[in-house]
Biotite code that builds the C-alpha atoms (Angstrom):
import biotite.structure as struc

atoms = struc.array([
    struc.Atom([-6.362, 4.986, 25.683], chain_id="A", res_id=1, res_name="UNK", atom_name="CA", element="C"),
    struc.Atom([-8.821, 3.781, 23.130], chain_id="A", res_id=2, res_name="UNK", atom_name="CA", element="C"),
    struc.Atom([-6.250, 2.453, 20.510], chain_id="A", res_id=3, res_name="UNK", atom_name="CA", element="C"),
    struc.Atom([-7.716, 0.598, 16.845], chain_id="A", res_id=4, res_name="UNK", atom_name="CA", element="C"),
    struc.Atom([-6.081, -0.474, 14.193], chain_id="A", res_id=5, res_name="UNK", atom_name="CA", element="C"),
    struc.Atom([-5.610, 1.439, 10.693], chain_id="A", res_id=6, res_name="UNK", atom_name="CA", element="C"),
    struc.Atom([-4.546, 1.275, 7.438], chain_id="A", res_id=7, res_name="UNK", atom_name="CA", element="C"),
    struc.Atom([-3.843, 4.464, 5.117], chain_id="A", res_id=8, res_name="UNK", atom_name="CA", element="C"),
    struc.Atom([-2.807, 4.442, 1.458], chain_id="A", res_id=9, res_name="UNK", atom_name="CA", element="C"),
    struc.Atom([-1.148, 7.455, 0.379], chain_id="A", res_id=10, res_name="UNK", atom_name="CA", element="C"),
    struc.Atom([-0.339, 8.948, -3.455], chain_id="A", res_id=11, res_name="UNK", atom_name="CA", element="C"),
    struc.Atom([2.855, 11.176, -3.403], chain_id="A", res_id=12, res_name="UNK", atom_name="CA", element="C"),
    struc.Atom([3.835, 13.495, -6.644], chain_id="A", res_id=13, res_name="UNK", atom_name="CA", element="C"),
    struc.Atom([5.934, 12.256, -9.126], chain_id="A", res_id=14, res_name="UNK", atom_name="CA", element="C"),
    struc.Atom([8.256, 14.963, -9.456], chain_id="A", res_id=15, res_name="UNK", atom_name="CA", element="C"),
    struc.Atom([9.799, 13.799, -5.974], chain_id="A", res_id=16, res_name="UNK", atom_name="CA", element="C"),
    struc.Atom([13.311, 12.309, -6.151], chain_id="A", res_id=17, res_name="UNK", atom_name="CA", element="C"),
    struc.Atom([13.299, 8.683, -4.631], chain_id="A", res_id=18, res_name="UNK", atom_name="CA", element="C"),
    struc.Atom([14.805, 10.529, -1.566], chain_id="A", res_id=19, res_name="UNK", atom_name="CA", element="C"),
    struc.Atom([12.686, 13.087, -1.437], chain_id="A", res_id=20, res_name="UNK", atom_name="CA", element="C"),
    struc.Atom([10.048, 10.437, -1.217], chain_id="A", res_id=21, res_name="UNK", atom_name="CA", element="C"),
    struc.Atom([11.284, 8.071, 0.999], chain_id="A", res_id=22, res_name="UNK", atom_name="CA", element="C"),
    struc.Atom([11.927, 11.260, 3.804], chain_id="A", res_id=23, res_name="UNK", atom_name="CA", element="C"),
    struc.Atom([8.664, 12.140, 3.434], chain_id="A", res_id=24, res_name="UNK", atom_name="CA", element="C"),
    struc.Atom([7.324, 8.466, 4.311], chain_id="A", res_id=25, res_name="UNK", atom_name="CA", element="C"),
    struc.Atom([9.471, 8.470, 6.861], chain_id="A", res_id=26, res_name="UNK", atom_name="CA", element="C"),
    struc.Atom([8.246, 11.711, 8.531], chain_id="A", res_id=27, res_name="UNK", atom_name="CA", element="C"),
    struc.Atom([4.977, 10.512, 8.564], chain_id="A", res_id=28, res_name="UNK", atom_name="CA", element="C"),
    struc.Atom([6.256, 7.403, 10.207], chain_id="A", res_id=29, res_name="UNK", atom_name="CA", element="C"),
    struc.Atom([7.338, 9.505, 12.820], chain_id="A", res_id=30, res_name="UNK", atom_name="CA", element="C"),
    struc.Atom([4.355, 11.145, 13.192], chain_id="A", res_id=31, res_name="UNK", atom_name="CA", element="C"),
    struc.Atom([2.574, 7.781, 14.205], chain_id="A", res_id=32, res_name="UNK", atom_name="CA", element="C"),
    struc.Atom([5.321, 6.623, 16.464], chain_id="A", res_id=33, res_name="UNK", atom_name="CA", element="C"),
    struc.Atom([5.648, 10.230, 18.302], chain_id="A", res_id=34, res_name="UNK", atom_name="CA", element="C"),
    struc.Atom([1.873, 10.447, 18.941], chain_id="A", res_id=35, res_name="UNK", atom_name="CA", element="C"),
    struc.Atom([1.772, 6.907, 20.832], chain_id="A", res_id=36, res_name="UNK", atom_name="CA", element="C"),
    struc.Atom([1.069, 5.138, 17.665], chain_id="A", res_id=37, res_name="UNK", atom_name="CA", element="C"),
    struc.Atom([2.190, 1.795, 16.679], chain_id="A", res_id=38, res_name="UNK", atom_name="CA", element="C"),
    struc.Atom([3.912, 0.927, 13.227], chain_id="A", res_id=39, res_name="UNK", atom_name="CA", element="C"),
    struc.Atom([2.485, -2.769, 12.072], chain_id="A", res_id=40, res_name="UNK", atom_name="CA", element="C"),
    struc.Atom([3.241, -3.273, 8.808], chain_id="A", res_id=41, res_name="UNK", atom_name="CA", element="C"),
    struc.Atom([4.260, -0.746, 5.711], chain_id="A", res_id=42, res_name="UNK", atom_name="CA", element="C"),
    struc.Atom([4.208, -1.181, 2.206], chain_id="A", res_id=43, res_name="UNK", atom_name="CA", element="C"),
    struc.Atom([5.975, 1.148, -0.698], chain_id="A", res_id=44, res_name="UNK", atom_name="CA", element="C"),
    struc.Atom([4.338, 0.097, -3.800], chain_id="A", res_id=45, res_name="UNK", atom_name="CA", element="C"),
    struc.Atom([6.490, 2.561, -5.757], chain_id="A", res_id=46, res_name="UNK", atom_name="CA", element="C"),
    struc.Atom([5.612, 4.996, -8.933], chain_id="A", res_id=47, res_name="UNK", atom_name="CA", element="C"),
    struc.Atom([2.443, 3.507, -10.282], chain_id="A", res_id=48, res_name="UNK", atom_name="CA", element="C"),
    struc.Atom([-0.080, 4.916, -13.354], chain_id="A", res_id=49, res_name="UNK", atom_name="CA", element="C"),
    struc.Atom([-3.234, 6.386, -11.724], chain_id="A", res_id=50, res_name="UNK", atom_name="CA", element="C"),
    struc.Atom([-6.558, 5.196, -12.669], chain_id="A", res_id=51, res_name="UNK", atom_name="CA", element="C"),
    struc.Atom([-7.811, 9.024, -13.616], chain_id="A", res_id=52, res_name="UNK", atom_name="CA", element="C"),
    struc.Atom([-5.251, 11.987, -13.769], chain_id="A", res_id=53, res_name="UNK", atom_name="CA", element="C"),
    struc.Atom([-4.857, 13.871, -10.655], chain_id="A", res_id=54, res_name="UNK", atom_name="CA", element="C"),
    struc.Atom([-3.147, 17.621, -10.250], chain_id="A", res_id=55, res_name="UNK", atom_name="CA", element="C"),
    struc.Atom([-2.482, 16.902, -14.378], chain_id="A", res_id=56, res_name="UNK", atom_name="CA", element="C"),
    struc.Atom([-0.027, 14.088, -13.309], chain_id="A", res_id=57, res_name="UNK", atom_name="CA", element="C"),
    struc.Atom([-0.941, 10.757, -14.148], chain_id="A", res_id=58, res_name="UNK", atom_name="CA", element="C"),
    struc.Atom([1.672, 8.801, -11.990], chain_id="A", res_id=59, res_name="UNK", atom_name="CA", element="C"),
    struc.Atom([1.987, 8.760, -8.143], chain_id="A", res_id=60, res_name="UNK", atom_name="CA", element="C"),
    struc.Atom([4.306, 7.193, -5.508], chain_id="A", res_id=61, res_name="UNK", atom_name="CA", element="C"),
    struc.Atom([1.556, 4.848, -3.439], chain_id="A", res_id=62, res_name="UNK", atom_name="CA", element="C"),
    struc.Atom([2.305, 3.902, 0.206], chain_id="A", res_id=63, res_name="UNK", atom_name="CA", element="C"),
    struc.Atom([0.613, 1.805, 2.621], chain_id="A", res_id=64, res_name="UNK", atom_name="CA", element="C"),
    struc.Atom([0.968, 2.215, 6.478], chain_id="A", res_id=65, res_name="UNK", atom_name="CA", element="C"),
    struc.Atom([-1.097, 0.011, 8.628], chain_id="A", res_id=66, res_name="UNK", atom_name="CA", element="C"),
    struc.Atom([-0.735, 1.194, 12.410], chain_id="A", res_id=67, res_name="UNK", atom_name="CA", element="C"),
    struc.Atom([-2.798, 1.500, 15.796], chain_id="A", res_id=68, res_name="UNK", atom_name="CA", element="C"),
    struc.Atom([-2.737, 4.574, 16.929], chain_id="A", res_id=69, res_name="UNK", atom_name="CA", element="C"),
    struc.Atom([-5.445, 6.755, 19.540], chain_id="A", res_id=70, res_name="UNK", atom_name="CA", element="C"),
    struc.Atom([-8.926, 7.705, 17.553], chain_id="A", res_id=71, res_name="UNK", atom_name="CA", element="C"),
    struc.Atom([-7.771, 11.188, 18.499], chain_id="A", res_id=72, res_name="UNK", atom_name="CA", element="C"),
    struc.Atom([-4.713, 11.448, 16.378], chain_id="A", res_id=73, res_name="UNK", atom_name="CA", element="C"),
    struc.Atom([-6.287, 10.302, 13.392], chain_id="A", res_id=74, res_name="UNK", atom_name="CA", element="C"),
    struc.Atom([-7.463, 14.214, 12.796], chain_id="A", res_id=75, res_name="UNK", atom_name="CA", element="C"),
    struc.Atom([-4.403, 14.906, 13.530], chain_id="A", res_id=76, res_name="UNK", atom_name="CA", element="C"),
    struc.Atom([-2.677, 12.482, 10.955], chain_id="A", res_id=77, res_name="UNK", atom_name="CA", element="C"),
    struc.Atom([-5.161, 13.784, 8.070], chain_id="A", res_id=78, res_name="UNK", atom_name="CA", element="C"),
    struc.Atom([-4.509, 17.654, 8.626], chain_id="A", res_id=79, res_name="UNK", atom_name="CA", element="C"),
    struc.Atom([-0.966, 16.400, 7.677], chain_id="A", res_id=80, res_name="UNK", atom_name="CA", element="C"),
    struc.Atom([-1.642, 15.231, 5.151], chain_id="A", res_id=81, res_name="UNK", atom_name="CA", element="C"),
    struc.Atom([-3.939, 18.341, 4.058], chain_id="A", res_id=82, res_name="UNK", atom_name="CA", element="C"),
    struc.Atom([-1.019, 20.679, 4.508], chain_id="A", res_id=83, res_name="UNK", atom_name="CA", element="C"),
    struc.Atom([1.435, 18.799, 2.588], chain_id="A", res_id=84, res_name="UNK", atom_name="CA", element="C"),
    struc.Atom([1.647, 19.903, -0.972], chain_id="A", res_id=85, res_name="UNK", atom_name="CA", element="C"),
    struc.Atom([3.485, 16.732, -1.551], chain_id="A", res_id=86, res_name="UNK", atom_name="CA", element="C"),
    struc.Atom([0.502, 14.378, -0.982], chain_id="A", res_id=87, res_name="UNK", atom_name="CA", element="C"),
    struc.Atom([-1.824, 14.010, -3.688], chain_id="A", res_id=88, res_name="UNK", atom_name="CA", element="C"),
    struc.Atom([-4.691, 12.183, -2.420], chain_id="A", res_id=89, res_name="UNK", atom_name="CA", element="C"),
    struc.Atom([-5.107, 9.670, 0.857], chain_id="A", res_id=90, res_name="UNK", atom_name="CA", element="C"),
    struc.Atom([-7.060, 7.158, 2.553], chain_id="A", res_id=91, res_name="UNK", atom_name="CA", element="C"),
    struc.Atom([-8.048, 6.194, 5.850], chain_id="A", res_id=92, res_name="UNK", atom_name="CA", element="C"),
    struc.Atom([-9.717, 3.309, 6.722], chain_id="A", res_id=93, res_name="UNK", atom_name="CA", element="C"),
    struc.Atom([-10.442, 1.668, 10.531], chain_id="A", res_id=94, res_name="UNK", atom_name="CA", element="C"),
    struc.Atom([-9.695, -2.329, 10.299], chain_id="A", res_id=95, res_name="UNK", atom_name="CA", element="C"),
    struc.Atom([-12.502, -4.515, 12.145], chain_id="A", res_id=96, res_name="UNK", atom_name="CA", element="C"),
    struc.Atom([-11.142, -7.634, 13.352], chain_id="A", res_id=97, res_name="UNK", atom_name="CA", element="C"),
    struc.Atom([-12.045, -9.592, 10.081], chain_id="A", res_id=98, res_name="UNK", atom_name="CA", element="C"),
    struc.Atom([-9.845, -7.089, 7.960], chain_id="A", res_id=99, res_name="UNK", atom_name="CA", element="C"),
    struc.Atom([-7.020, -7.282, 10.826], chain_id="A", res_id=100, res_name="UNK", atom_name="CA", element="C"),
    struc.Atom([-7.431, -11.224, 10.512], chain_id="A", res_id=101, res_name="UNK", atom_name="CA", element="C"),
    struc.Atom([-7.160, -11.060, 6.621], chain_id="A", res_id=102, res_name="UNK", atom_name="CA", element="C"),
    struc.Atom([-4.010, -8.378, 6.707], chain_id="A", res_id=103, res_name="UNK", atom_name="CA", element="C"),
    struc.Atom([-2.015, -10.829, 9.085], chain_id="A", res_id=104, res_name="UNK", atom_name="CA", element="C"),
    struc.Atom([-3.044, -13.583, 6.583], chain_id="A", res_id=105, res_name="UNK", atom_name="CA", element="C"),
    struc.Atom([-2.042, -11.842, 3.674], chain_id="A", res_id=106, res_name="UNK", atom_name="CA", element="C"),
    struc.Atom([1.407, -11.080, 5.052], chain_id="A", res_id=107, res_name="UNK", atom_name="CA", element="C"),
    struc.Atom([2.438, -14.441, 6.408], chain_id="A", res_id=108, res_name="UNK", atom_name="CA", element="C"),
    struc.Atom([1.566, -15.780, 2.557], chain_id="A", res_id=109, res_name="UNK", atom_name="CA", element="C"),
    struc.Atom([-1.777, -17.829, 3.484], chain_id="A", res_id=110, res_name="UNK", atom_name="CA", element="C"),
    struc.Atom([-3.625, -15.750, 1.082], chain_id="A", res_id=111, res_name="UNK", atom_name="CA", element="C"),
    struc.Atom([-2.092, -14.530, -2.266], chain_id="A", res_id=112, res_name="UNK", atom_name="CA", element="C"),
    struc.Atom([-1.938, -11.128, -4.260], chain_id="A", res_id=113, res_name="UNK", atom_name="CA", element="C"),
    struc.Atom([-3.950, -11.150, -7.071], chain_id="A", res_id=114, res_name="UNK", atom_name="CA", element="C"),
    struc.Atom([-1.365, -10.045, -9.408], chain_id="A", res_id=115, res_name="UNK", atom_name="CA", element="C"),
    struc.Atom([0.288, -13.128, -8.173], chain_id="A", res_id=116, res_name="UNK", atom_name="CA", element="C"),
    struc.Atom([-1.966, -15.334, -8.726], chain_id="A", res_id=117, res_name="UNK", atom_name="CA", element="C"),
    struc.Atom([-2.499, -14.152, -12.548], chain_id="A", res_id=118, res_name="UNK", atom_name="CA", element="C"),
    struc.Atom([1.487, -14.945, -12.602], chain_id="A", res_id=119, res_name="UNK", atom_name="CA", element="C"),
    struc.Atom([1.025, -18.575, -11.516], chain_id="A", res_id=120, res_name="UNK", atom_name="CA", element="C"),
    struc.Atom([-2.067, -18.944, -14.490], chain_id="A", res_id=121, res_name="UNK", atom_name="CA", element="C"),
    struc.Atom([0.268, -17.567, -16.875], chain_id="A", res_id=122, res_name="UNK", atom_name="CA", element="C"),
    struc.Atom([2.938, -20.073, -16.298], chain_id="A", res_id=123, res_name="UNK", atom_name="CA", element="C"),
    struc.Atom([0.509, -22.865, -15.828], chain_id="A", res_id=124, res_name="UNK", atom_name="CA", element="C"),
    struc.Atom([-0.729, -21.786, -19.376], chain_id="A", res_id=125, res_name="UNK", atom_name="CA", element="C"),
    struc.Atom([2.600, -21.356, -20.768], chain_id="A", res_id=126, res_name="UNK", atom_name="CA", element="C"),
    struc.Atom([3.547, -24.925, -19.158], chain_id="A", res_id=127, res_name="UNK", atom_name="CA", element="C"),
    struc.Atom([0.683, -26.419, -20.429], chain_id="A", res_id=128, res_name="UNK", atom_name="CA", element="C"),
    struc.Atom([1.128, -24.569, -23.848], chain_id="A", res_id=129, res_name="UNK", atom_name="CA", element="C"),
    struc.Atom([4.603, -25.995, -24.004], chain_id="A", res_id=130, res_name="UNK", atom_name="CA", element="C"),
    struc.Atom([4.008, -29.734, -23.271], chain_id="A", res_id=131, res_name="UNK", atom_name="CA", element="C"),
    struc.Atom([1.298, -30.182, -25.907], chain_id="A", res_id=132, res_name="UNK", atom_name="CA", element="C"),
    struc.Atom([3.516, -28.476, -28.152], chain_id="A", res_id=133, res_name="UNK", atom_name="CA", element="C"),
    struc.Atom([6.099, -31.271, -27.228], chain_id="A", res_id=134, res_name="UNK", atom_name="CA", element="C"),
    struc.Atom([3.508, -33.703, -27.393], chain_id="A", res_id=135, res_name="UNK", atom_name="CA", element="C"),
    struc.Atom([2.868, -32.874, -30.997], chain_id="A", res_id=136, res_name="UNK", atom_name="CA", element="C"),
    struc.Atom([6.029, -32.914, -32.156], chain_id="A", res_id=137, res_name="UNK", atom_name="CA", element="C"),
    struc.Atom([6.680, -36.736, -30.772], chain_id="A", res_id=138, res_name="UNK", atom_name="CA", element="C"),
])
């Protein structure tokens, strides 16, 4: 078995109900689990604007599965995606080791989000802000 290592974001429709949405990530997680696969790491990053409207909706439910699974059932994994209404666009992408490396990294908290990053600037600003306020009021 010639098993790699994947990641896939998908965009759901907004007009799901949060159950409606959650069953559907779960029956894909099935899929990858009944097919030999291996579930690594998942992420639901929720209802989130798009960058460009898509089906005249300009919100989506975004998911991230990474997995290892056979190269064979990736085809298989895509056309299920292509025959569900529900999915509005997805991604597919094969992880070299340097992307596995960075993934693991990224989890474990060795390497930080960007968006939290920009929080830790903003309240080293705000910090900063506030003591030379307090500075010029002594």
């Amino acid at each position: 078995m010639n098993q790699k290592q994947y990641e896939t974001v998908i965009i759901l429709t907004p007009v799901l109900s949060e159950q409606q949405m959650k069953d559907a990530v779960a029956g894909y997680r099935e899929l990858i689990t009944e097919n030999g696969g291996e579930m690594i790491h998942e992420e639901n990053w929720g209802l989130t604007k798009l960058a460009y409207p898509i089906e005249k909706k300009g919100t989506g439910f975004y998911h991230l599965f990474e997995f290892k699974a056979n190269t064979d059932f990736i085809t298989k994994w895509e056309l299920a995606f292509r025959r569900d209404e529900r999915v509005m666009r997805y991604l597919t992408t094969s992880l070299d080791k340097w992307a596995v490396e960075f993934n693991q990294k990224r989890r474990s908290g060795e390497i930080k989000s960007s968006a939290e990053t920009a929080k830790e600037r903003k309240a080293a600003a705000a910090a900063a802000e506030s003591d030379t306020k307090n500075d010029q009021e002594d």
